[in-house]
C-alpha positions as CSV (number, residue, x, y, z in Angstrom):
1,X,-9.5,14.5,-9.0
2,X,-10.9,15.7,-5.7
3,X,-10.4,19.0,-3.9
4,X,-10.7,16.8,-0.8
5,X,-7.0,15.8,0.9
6,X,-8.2,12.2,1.2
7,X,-5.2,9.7,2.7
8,X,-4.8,6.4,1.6
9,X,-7.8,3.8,2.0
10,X,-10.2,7.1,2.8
11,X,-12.8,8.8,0.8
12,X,-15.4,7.0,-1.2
13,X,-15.3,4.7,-3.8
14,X,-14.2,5.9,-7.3
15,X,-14.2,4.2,-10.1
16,X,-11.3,3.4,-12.6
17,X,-10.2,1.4,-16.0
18,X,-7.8,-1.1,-14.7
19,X,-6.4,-3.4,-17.5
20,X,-4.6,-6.6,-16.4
21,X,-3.4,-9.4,-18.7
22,X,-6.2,-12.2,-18.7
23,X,-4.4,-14.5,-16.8
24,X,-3.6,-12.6,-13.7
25,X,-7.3,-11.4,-13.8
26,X,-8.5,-14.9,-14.4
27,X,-6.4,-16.2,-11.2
28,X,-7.5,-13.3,-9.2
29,X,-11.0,-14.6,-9.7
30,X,-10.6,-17.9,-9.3
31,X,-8.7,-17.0,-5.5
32,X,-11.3,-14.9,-4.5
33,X,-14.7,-14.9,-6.4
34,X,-15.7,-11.5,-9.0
35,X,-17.6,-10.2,-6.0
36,X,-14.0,-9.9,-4.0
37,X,-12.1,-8.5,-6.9
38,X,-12.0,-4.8,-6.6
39,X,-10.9,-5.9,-3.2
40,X,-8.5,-7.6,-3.7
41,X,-7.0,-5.5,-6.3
42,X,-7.5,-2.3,-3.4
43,X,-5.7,-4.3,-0.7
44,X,-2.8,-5.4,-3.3
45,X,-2.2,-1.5,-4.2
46,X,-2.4,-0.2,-0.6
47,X,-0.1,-2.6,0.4
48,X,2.6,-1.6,-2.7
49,X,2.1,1.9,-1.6
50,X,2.4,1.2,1.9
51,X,5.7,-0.5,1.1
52,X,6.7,2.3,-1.1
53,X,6.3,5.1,1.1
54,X,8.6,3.2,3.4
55,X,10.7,2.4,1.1
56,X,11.1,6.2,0.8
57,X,11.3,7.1,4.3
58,X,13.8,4.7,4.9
59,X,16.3,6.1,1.8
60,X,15.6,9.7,3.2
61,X,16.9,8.4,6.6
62,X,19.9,7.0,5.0
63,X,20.8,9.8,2.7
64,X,20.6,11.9,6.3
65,X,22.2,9.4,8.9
66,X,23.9,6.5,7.2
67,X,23.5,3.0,6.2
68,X,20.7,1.0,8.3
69,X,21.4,-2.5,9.2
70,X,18.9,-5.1,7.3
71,X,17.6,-5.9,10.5
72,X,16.7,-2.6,11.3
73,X,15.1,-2.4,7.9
74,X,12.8,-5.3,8.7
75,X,12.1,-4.2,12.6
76,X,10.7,-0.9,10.8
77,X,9.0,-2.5,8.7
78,X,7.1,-4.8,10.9
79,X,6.8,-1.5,13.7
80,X,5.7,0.1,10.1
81,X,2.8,-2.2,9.9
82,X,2.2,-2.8,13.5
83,X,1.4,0.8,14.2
84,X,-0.7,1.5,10.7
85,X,-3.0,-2.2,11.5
86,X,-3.2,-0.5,15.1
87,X,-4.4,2.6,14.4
88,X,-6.6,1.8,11.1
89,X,-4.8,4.3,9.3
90,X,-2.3,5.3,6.7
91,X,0.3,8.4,6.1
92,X,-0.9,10.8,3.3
93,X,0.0,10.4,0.0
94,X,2.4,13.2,-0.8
């Protein structure tokens, strides 16, 4: 691990074991090429965590205000990823 505070999709490039069953690694290649695949695997996990951390924004609003209306779930979620696609940036990793 670094020293360095990095946020997600910053620093430089580390690697790491990944092990996936054959199939799902076999599809992946066949969608976007063995050059692409560490790629695609990167943009599939910043977008999980992406939906995570609002995921756990929106339960700590909750647990503070109230229940929030399913459409005001998806209007922060697409504000979520307007803003973050805007700015080229993501919210640290706690």
């Amino acid at each position: 691990m670094s020293d360095t505070p990095y946020s997600i999709g910053e620093g430089p490039a580390t690697r790491v074991s990944l092990s996936l069953p054959e199939g799902t690694a076999e599809a992946i290649r066949q969608r976007v090429g063995k050059r692409e695949f560490s790629a695609f695997i990167t943009e599939a996990v910043e977008r999980e965590l992406r939906g995570q951390i609002l995921d756990e924004y929106l339960a700590d609003y909750e647990q503070r205000k109230g229940p929030i209306s399913t459409e005001a779930q998806e209007r922060a979620r697409r504000v979520f990823d307007e803003v973050f696609a805007e700015e080229g940036q993501w919210p640290a990793a706690n």
